[in-house]
C-alpha positions in Angstrom: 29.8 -2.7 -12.3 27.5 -2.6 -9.0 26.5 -0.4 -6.6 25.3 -2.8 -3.9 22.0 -4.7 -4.7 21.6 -1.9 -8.1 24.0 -1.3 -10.9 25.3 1.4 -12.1 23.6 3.4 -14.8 25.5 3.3 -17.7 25.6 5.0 -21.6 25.0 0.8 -21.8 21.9 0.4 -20.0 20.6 3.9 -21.7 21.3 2.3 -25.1 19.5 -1.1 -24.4 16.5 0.4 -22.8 16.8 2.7 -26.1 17.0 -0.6 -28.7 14.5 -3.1 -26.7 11.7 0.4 -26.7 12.3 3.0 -28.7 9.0 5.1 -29.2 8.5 4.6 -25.5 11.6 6.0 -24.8 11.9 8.5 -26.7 7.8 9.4 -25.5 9.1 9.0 -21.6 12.0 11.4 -22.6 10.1 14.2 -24.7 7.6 13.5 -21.3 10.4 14.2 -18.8 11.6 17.4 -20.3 7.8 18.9 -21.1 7.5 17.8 -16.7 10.8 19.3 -15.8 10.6 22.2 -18.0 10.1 26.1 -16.1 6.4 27.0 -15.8 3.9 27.3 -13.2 6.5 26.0 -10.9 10.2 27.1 -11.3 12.7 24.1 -12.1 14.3 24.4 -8.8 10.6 23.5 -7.3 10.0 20.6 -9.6 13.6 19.4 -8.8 13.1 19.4 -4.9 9.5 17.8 -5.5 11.1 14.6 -7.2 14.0 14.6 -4.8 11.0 14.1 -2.3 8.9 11.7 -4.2 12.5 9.7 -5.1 12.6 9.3 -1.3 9.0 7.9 -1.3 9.2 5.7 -4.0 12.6 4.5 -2.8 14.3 4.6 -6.4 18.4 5.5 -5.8 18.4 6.7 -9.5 16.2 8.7 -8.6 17.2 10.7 -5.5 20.9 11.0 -7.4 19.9 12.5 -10.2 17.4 14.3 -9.1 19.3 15.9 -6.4 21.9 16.6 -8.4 19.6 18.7 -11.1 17.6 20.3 -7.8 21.4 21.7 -7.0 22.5 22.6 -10.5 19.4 24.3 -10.4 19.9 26.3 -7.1 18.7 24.4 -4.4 20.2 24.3 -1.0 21.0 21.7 1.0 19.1 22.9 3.6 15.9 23.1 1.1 17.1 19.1 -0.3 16.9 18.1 3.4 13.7 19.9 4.4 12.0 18.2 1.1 12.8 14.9 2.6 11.6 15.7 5.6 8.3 16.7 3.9 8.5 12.9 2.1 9.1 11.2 5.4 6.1 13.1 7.0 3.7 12.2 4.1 5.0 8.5 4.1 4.6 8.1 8.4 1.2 10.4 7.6 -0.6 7.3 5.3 0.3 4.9 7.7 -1.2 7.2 10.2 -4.1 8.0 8.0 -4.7 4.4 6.8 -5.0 3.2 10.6 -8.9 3.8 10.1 -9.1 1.2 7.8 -7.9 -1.6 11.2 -10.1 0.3 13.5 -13.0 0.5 11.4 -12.2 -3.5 10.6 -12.0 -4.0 14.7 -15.4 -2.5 15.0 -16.8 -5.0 12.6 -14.9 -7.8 13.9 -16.4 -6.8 17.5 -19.8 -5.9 16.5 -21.1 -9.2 15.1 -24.4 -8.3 12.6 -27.5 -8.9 14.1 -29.6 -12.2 13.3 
């Protein structure tokens, strides 16, 4: 069954990705949980830092499950929304920043080299 343009993630797809892969897998999972794990950062912190970057990267998997683990872990909604604001800042901010690349490209385009 489908969401929209993404299906569902289903025990099924888990067990595929598991049969087609799995030492990767199993290396991406033992991965995830040394990332997610308390340490430097509380869980909480990690969990509203992918919720952000889930909003980046655009991946709805993502931003579910992630959200749900930054609330199972404590997080407000207030603090889910605020992350997401910090992602769409960041995102709008490399456009922004990236801008000197054209304007440095103008200044060539205008200012043919000397012969």
């Amino acid at each position: 069954m489908s969401e929209g343009m993404y299906p569902t993630s289903t025990t099924e797809l888990a067990r595929k990705r598991r049969e087609l892969a799995p030492e990767t897998e199993a290396a991406f999972q033992a991965f995830s949980q040394k990332v997610f794990a308390e340490g430097a950062l509380p869980v909480k912190t990690k969990q509203l830092i992918a919720v952000a970057v889930a909003h980046v990267t655009q991946c709805p998997y993502c931003i579910k499950g992630h959200t749900k683990a930054a609330l199972r872990h404590g997080a407000t909604q207030q603090e889910l929304m605020e992350a997401i604001w910090v992602a769409a800042e960041m995102r709008a901010g490399g456009a922004y920043a990236h801008s000197a690349l054209t304007l440095e490209q103008m200044e060539k385009v205008a200012t043919p080299a000397a012969s």
